[in-house]
KOLVOGU-579372 format. One line per 4 residues: their letters; for each residue x, y negated, z of C-alpha. Coordinates in Angstrom, 3 decimals. Layout:
<pts>
A = X,Y,Z | ...
</pts>
This chain:
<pts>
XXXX = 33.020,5.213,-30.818 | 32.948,8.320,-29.093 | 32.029,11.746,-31.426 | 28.164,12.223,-30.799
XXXX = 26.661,15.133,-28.565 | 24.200,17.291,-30.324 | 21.821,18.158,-27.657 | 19.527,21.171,-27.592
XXXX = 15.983,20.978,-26.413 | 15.575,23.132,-22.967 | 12.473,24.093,-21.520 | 10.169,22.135,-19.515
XXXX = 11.301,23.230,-16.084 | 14.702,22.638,-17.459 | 14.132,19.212,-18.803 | 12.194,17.678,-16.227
XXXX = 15.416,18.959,-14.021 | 17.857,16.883,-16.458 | 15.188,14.121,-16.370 | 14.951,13.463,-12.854
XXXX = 18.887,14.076,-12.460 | 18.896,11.193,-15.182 | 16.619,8.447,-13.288 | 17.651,8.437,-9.809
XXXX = 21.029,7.524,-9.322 | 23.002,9.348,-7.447 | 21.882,12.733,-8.147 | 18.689,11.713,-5.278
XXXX = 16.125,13.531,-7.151 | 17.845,17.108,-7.892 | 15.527,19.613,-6.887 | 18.128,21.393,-4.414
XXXX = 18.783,17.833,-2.936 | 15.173,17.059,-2.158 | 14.715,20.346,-0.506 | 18.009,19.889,1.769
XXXX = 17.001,16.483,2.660 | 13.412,17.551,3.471 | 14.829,20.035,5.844 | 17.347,18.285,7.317
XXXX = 13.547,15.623,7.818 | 11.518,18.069,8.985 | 14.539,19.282,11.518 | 14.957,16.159,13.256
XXXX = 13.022,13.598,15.128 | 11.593,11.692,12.068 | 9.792,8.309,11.699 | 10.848,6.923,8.144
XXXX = 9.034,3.710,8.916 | 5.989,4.928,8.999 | 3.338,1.869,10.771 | -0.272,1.375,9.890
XXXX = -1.002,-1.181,8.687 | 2.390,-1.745,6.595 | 2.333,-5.488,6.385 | 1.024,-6.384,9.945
XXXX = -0.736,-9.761,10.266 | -1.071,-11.701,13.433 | -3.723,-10.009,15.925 | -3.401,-6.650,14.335
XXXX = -2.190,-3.586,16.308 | 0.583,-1.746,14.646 | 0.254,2.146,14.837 | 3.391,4.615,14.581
XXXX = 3.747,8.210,13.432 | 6.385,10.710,13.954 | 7.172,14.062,13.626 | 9.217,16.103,15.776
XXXX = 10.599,19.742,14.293 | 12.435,20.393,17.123 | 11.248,21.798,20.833 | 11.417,18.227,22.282
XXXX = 8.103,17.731,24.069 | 7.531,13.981,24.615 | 8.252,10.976,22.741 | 8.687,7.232,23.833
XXXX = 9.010,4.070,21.899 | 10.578,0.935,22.706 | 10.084,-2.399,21.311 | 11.052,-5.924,22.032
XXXX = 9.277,-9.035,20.726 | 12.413,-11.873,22.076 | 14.822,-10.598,19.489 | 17.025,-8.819,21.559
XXXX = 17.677,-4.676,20.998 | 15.328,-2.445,22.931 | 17.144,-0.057,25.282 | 15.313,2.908,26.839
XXXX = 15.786,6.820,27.976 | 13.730,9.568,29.017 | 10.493,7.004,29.079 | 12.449,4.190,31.151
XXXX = 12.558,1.122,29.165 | 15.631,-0.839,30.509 | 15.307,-4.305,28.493 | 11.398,-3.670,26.487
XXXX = 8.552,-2.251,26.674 | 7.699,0.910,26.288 | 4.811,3.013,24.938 | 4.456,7.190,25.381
XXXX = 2.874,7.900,22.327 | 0.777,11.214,22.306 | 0.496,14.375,20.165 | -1.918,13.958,17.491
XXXX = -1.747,17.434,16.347 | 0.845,19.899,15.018 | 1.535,22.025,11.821 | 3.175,24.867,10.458
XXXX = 5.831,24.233,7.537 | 7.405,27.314,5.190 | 10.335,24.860,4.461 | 11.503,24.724,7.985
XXXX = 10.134,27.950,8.629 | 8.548,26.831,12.181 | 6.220,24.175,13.437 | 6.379,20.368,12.876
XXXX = 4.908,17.883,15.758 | 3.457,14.637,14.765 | 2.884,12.081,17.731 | 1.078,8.686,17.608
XXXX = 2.022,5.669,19.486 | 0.589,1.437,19.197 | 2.651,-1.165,19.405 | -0.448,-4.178,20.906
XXXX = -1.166,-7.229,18.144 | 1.313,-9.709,18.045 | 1.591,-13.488,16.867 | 2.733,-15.236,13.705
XXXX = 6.242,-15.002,12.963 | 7.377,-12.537,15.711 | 9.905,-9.801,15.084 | 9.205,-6.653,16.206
XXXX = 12.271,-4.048,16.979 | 11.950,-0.583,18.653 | 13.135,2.938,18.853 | 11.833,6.102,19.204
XXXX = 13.076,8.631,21.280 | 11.926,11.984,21.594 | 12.992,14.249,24.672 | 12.202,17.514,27.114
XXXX = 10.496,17.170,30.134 | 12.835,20.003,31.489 | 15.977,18.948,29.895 | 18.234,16.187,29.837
XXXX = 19.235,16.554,26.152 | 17.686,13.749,23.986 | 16.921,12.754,20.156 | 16.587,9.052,18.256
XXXX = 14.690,8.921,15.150 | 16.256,8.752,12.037 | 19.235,9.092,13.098 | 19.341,11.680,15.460
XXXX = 21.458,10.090,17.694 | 22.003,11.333,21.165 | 21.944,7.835,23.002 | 20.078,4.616,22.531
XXXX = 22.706,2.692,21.878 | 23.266,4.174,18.642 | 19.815,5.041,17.699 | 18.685,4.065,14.295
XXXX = 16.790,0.374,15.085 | 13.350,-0.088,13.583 | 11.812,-3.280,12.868 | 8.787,-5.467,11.457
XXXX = 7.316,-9.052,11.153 | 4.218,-10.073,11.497 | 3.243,-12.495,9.434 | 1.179,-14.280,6.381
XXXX = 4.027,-14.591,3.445 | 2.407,-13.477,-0.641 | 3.845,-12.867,-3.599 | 4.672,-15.621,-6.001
XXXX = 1.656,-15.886,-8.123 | 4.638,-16.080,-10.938 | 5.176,-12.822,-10.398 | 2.664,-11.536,-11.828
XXXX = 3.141,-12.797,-14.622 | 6.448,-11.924,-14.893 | 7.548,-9.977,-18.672 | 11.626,-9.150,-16.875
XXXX = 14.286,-9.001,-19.657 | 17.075,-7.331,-17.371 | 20.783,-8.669,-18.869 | 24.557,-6.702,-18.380
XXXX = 26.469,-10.093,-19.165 | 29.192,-8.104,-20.145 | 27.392,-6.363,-22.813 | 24.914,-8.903,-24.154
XXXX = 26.586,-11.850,-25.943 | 30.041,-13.229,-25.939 | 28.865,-16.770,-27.060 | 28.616,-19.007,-30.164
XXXX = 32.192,-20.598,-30.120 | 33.401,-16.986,-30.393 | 30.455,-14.359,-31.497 | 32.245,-10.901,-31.761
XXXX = 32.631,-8.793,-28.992 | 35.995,-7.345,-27.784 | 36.986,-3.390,-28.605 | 38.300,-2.165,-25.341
XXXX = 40.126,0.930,-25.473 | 37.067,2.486,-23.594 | 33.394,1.879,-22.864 | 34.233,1.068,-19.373
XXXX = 36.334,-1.876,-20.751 | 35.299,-5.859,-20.961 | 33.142,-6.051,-23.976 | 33.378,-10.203,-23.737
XXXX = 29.994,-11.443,-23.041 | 29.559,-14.479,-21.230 | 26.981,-16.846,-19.312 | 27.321,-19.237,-22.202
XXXX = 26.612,-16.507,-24.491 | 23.138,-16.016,-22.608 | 22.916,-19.627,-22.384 | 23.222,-19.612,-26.313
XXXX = 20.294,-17.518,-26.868 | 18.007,-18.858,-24.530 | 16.058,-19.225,-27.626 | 15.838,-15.243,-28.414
XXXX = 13.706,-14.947,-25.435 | 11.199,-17.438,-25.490 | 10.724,-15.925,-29.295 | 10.664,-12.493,-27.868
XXXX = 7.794,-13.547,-24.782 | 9.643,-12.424,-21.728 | 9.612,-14.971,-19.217 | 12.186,-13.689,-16.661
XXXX = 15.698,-12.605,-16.550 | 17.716,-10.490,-14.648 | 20.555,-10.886,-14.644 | 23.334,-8.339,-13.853
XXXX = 26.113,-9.185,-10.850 | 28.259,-12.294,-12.116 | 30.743,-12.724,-8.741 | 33.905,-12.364,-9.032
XXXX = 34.483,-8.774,-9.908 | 37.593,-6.379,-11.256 | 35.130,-3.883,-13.185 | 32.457,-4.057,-16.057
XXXX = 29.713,-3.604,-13.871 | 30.031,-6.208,-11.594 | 28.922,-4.577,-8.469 | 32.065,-3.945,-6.627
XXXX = 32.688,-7.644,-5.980 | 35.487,-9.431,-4.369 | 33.568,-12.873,-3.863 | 30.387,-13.185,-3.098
XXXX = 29.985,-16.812,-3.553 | 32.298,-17.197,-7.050 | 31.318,-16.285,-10.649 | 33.494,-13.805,-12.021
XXXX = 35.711,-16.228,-14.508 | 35.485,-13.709,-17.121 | 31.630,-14.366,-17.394 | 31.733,-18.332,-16.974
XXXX = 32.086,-20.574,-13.668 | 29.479,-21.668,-11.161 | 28.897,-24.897,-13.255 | 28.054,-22.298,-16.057
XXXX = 25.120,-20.321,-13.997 | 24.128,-23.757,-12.505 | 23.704,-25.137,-16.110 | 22.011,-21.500,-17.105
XXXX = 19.559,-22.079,-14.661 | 18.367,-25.624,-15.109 | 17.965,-24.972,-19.301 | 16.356,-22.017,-18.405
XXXX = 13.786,-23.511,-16.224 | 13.107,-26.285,-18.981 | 12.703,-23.261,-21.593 | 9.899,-21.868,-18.914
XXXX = 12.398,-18.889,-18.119 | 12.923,-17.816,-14.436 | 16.523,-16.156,-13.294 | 17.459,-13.887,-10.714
XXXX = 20.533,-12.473,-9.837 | 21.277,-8.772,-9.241 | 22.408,-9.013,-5.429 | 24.585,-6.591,-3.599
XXXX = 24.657,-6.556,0.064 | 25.542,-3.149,1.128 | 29.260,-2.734,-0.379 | 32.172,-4.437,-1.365
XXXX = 34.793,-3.994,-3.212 | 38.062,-2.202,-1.702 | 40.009,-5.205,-3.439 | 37.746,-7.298,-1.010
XXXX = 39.743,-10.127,1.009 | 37.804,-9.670,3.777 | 38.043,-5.424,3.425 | 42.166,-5.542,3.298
XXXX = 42.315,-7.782,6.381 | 40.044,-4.752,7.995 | 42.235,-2.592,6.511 | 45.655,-3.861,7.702
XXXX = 45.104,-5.393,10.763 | 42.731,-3.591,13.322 | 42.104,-6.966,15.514 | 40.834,-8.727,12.548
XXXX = 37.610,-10.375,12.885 | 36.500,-8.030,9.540 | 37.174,-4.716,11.217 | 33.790,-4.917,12.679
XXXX = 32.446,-5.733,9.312 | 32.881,-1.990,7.611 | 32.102,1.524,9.682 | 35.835,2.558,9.963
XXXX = 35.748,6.493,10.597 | 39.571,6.801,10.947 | 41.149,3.661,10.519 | 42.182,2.557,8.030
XXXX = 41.854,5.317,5.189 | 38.416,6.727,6.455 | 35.040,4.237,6.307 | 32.001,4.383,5.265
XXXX = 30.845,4.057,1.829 | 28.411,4.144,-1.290 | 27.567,7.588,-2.372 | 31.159,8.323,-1.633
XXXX = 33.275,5.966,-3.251 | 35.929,4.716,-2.131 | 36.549,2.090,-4.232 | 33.000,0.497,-2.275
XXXX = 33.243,0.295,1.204 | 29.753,-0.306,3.245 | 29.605,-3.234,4.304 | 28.127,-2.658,8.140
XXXX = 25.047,-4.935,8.082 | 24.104,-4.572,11.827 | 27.094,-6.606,12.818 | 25.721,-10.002,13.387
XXXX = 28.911,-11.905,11.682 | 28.324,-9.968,8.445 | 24.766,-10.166,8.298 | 24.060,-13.754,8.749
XXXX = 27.285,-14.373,6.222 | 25.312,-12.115,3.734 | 21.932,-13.775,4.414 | 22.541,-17.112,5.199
XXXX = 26.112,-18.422,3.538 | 24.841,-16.258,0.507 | 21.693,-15.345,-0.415 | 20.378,-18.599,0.899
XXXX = 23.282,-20.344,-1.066 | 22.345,-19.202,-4.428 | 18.684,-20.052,-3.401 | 19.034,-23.797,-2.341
XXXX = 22.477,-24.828,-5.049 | 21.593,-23.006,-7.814 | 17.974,-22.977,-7.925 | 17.538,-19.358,-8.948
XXXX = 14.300,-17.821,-8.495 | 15.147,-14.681,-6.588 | 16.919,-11.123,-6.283 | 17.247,-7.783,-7.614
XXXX = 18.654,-6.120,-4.638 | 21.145,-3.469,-5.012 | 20.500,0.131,-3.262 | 17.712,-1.698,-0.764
XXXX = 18.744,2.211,1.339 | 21.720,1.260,2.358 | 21.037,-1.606,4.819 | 18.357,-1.091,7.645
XXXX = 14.717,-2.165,7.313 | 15.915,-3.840,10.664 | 18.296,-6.187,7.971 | 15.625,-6.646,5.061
XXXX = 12.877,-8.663,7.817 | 15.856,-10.830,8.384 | 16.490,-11.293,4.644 | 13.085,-11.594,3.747
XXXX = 12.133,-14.010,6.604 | 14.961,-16.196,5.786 | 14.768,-16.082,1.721 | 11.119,-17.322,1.808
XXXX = 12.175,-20.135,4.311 | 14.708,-21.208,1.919 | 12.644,-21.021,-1.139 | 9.285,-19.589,-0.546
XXXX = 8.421,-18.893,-4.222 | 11.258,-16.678,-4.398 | 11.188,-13.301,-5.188 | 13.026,-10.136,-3.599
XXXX = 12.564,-7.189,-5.627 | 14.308,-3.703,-4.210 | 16.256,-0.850,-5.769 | 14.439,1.851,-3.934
XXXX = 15.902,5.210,-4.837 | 13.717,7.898,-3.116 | 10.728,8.874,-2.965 | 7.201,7.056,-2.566
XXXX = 7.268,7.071,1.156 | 10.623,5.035,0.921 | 9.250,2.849,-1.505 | 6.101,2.378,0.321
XXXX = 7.947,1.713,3.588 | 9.855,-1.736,2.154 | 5.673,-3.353,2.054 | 5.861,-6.739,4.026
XXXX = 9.852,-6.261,4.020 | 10.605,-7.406,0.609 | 8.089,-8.795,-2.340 | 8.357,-5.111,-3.849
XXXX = 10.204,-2.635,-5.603 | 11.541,-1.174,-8.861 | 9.254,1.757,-10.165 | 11.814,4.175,-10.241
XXXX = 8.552,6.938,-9.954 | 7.477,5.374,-13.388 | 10.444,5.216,-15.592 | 10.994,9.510,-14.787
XXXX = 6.952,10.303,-15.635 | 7.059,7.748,-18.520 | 10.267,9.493,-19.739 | 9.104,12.790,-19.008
XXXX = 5.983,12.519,-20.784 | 6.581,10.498,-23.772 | 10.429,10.776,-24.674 | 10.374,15.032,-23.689
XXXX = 6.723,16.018,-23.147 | 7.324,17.416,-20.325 | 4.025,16.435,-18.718 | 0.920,16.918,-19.900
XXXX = -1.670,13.970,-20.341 | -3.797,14.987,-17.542 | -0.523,15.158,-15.461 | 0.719,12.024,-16.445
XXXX = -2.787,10.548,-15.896 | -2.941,11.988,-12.334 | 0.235,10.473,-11.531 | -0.800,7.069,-12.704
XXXX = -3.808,7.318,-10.511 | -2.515,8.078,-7.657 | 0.469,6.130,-7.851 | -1.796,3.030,-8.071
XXXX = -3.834,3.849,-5.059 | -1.043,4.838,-3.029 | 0.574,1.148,-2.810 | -0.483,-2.226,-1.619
XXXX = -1.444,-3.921,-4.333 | 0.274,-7.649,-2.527 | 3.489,-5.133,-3.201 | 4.973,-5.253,-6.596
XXXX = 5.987,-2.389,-8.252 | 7.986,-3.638,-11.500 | 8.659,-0.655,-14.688 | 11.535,0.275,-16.792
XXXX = 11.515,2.700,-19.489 | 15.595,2.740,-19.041 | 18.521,0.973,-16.901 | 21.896,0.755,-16.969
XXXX = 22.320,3.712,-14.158 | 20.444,6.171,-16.755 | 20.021,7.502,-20.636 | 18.722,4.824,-22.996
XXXX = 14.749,5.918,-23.576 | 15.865,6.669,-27.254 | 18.664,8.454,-26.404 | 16.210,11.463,-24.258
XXXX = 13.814,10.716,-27.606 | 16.470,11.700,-29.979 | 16.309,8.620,-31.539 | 12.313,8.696,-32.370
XXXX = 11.430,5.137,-32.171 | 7.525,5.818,-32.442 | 8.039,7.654,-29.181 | 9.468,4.497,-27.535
XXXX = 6.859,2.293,-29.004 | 4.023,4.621,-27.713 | 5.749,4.360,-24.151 | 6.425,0.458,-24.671
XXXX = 2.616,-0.099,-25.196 | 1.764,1.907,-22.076 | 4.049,0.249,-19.942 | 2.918,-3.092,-20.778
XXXX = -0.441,-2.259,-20.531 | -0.106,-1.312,-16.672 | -0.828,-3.753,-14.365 | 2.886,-4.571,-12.815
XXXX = 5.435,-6.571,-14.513 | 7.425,-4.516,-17.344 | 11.382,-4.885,-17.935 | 12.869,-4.757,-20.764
XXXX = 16.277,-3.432,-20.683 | 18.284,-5.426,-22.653 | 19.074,-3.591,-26.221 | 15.899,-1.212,-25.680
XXXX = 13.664,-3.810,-28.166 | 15.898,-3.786,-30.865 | 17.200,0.075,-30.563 | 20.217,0.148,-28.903
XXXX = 20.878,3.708,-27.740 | 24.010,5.672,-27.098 | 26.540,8.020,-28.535 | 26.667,10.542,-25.724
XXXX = 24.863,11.680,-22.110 | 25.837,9.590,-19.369 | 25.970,12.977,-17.524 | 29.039,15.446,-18.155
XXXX = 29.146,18.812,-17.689 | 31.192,18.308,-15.156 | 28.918,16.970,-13.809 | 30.810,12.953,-13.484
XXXX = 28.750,10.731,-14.758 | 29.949,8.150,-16.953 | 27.077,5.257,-16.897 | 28.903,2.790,-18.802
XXXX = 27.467,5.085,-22.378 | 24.151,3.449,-21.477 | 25.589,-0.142,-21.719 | 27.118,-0.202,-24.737
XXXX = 26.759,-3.740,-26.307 | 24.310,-5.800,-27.936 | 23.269,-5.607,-31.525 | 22.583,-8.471,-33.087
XXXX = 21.741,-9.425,-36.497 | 21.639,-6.799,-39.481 | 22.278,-4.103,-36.953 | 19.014,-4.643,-35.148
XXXX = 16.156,-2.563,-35.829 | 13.327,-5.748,-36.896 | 10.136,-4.159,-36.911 | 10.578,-2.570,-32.956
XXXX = 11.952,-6.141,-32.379 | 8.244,-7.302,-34.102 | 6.366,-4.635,-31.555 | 8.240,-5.737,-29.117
XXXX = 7.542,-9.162,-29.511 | 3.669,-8.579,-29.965 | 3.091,-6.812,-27.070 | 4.515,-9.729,-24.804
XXXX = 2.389,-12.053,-26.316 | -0.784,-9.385,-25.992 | 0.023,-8.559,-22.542 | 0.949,-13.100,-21.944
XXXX = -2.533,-13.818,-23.240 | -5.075,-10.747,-21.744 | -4.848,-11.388,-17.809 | -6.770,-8.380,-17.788
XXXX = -3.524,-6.338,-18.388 | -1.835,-8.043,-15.557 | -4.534,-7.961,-13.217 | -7.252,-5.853,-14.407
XXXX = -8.907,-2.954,-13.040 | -7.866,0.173,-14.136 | -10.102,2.768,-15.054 | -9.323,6.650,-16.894
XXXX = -11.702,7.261,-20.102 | -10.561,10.208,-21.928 | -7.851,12.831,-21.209 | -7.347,15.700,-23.535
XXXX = -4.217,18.017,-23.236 | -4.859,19.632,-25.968 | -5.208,16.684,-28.710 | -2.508,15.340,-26.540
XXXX = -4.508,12.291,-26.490 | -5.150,9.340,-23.721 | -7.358,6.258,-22.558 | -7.856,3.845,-19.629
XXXX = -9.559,0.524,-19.405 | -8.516,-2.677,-17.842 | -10.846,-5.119,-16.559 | -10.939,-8.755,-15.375
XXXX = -14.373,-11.002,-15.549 | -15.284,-11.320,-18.811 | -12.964,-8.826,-20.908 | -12.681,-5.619,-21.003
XXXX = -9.047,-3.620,-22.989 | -9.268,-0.285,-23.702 | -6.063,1.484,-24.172 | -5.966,4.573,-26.401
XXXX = -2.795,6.654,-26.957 | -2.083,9.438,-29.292 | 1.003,11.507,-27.885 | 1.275,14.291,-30.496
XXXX = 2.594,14.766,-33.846 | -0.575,15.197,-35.314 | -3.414,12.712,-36.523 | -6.171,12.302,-34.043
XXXX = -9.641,11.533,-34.633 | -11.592,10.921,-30.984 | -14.321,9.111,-28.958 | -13.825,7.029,-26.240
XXXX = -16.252,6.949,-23.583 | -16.772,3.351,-22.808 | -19.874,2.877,-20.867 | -18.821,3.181,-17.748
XXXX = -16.463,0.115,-17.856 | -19.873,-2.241,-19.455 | -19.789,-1.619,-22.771 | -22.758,-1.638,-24.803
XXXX = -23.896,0.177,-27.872 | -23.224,-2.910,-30.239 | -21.055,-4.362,-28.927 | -17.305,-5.160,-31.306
XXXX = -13.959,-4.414,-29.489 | -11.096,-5.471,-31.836 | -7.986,-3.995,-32.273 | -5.252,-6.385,-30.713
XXXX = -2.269,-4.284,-32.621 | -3.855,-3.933,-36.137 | -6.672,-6.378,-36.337 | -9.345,-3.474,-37.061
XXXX = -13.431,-4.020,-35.313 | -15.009,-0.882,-34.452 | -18.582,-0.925,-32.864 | -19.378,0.724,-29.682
XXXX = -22.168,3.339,-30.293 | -23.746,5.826,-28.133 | -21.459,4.965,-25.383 | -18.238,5.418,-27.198
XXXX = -15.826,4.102,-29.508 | -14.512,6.149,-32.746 | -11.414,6.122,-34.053 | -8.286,7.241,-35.997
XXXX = -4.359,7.045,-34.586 | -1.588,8.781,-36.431 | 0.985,10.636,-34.349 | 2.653,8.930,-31.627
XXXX = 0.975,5.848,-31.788 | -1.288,3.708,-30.205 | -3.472,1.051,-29.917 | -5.342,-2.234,-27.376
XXXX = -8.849,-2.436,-28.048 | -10.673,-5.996,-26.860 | -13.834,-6.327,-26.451 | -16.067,-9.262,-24.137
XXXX = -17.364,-8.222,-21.415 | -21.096,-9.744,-20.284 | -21.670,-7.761,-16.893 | -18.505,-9.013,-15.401
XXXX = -19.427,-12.845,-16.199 | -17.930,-15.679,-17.878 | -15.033,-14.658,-19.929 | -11.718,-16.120,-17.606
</pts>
């Protein structure tokens, strides 16, 4: 094993820096990176997707914002309802129609230094199941020059292409019931027949683990209480990871075959487990067949299939790398290979129960209301859950596109607060509220604590497991489904940053493998374990109301309650190194002086009196108070 890092603690400015740096892949959420970008934003002619209402149904009228930082002084939209791409310039729609939309008002902005424009534009109701696709041009009434949204392309040919579809497709109920155990097959568990994993010469090596080997402790999870798993990409693959593939429609041999996943799928189902796979449709590997025809011949039918720059060393690609081309998803040929030979393949032959998308950015929104739309005719109680690096507005902007997205938002405040306390309570508190009101709630937003693009929780807690537990019960006392990243309940951590000073990051520290037996830690295993069988049996922590009861900075102490007809939880948190003694205000969510709320993690009644609740955590724990709840009806 590599020689550990000691790690100093830096200040709070500095740590919420190395903690954001951490969670968003990429390097998205630097400080000097968010700044640049919301220049380059405010600059432009910018729409980011933004339609009111998100999710149109049929008969509703579909409003559209943008801003305009430039000295263009009109704006037109475009749209077609027949499928086909709108076309338009200076106002004159040559295959759609066309809407001026008008200035709704202007402001001034110290980041660009100079005034930003927003305009308004509606798009008239349409009928189920009709695809919506426009751009958005923004020009001068003098001039000739012109300017696309988001793009900033010059013509409207090449003009970024915005889309919607209006219709009436939910959630899987399932979903929300969903406790996500997310799996790096590599890392997780060789198998039975042969139990040890390998010793590459480095952690970027093959470790040995296997579909079997998952297949073999199907058991471990239905003892644990999740009742989903993610699984990591299995195609055929020449790296670790898995996500530079080289067949999309072939299990990498070193994990199993396709008779393996089929088989993993079908016991899984009779065990009560969902599966879904960890889907990549924006890159390739450069070791891709259909990437080296592009690459050696320029007539091949896959030159079209990649953005070649300067054929054939130059092409687009993820965050720079070359070993991933992107795969160019507006080309009809690769999208409807990618969608319907398959996504929908996986669907309808191997009966798994949805995707974890891979970097949901990279392809256009245009893309994702073809995926979505054709996933849910496939198998409409699928789910399609999105990697969403950004910010909330991108996440926001994927409502009635995919089922939802991965909280990235949550896993850096979580981390923040309870692994560094670098927020304070009231902070953290203000976050959760208005990240809750700020989404659909038909969108799901599922949390992670860590992932294998970031430091293991207990690595950023130097090791403090009561600091993980304290975050644990938090998370699965939120409303939205909770993933567990495999290793996390058991204390698997690292032996170094996944970020150098050099500032390379080397991810594959975060996915070291598996412990299993002795080496596991039992009794976060045990807390693990009871709070998927708290959170499996208290709908009120799936679906509850949420409601803030006490925040104190000081005490460094916390409470919300959840409610659903007929039960009320009350969550209280003690995120200090010091014993707390506090009330809990509970009358406003119908409790009554009187009335018993028991204590879900120790078993301990306390009686509500004068509106509150009394009691005693030690440091950095916490605790789920129950308690019936008359005024909301029969208990459910």
């Amino acid at each position: 094993m590599p020689k550990k890092i000691v790690r100093q603690r830096r200040s709070p400015h500095g740590t919420r820096r190395r903690v954001m740096e951490s969670a968003i892949f990429g390097g998205w959420g630097t400080p000097s990176r968010i700044a640049a970008r919301a220049k380059r934003i405010l600059r432009g002619v910018s729409h980011r997707n933004r339609i009111v209402p998100r999710d149109p149904l049929p008969g509703q009228a579909v409003e559209v914002m943008v801003s305009v930082g430039g000295t263009h002084d009109r704006v037109s939209l475009y749209y077609t309802t027949d499928g086909t791409t709108p076309q338009g310039r200076r106002g004159r729609a040559s295959n759609s129609e066309v809407v001026a939309m008008a200035q709704e008002g202007k402001c001034w902005n110290d980041l660009l230094w100079g005034y930003v424009n927003w305009y308004r534009g509606i798009i008239p109701p349409q009928g189920e199941g009709v695809k919506v696709k426009y751009k958005i041009e923004a020009w001068h009434s003098n001039g000739q020059d012109s300017l696309y949204a988001d793009n900033q392309a010059t013509d409207s040919g090449s003009a970024t292409l915005f889309a919607y579809r209006v219709d009436q497709l939910t959630l899987p109920q399932w979903a929300r019931d969903a406790i996500i155990y997310q799996i790096f097959v590599d890392r997780f568990y060789p198998g039975d027949s042969s139990p040890h994993f390998k010793e590459p010469d480095s952690p970027s090596g093959f470790y040995g683990g296997t579909l079997q080997g998952i297949i073999d402790k199907l058991d471990y999870f239905t003892d644990l209480g999740v009742n989903c798993l993610w699984l990591s990409p299995c195609f055929s693959s020449p790296s670790h990871h898995g996500y530079d593939i080289t067949d999309n429609l072939t299990v990498e041999p070193r994990l199993g075959s396709n008779d393996d996943l089929r088989r993993l799928t079908q016991l899984a189902h009779e065990g009560g487990l969902r599966v879904i796979l960890d889907f990549v449709p924006n890159h390739t590997s450069s070791e891709h067949p259909f990437f080296l025809q592009a690459q050696a011949d320029r007539a091949s039918p896959y030159y079209d299939w990649y953005t070649f720059t300067e054929w054939p060393d130059e092409y687009a690609t993820f965050f720079g790398e070359r070993t991933l081309p992107q795969l160019n998803n507006e080309h009809e040929p690769t999208r409807r290979y990618i969608i319907d030979e398959v996504a929908a393949r996986w669907l309808s032959d191997y009966r798994v129960d949805g995707f974890r998308l891979d970097y949901v950015p990279g392809p256009s929104h245009n893309f994702w209301v073809d995926f979505f739309e054709r996933t849910k005719e496939v198998a409409p109680d699928c789910l399609s859950i999105g990697e969403v690096i950004g910010n909330a507005d991108s996440m926001r902007s994927y409502e009635g596109r995919l089922d939802g997205f991965l909280d990235f938002l949550f896993m850096q405040a979580a981390r923040e607060f309870f692994a560094l306390k670098a927020r304070t309570v009231e902070e953290f508190d203000s976050f959760i509220t208005h990240h809750e009101s700020y989404f659909s709630k038909e969108s799901l937003r599922p949390t992670f604590l860590d992932n294998h693009d970031a430091n293991r929780f207990l690595w950023l807690a130097n090791g403090d497991k009561r600091r993980l537990k304290l975050a644990a019960l938090c998370q699965f006392t939120l409303p939205h489904p909770p993933i567990i990243y495999y290793g996390t309940e058991v204390g698997l951590s690292q032996d170094r940053d996944v970020r150098m000073p050099s500032g390379h990051d080397h991810l594959e520290y975060a996915r070291m493998p598996m412990l299993w037996g002795e080496d596991q830690h039992g009794d976060l295993y045990e807390y693990y374990r009871r709070l998927c069988r708290i959170r499996s049996s208290h709908p009120a922590l799936r679906k509850g109301e949420r409601t803030t009861l006490h925040v104190d900075n000081d005490a460094g102490t916390y409470a919300y309650a959840l409610r659903t007809r007929g039960e009320v939880l009350v969550v209280v948190l003690n995120n200090s190194d010091e014993v707390s003694r506090l009330s809990v205000p509970v009358g406003s969510v119908g409790l009554a002086d009187g009335m018993v709320a028991a204590d879900l993690m120790t078993g301990d009644r306390y009686v509500v009196a004068e509106g509150q609740v009394q009691l005693s955590l030690e440091p950095l724990t916490g605790t789920i108070l129950r308690c019936s709840n008359p005024h909301f009806g029969a208990q459910s």
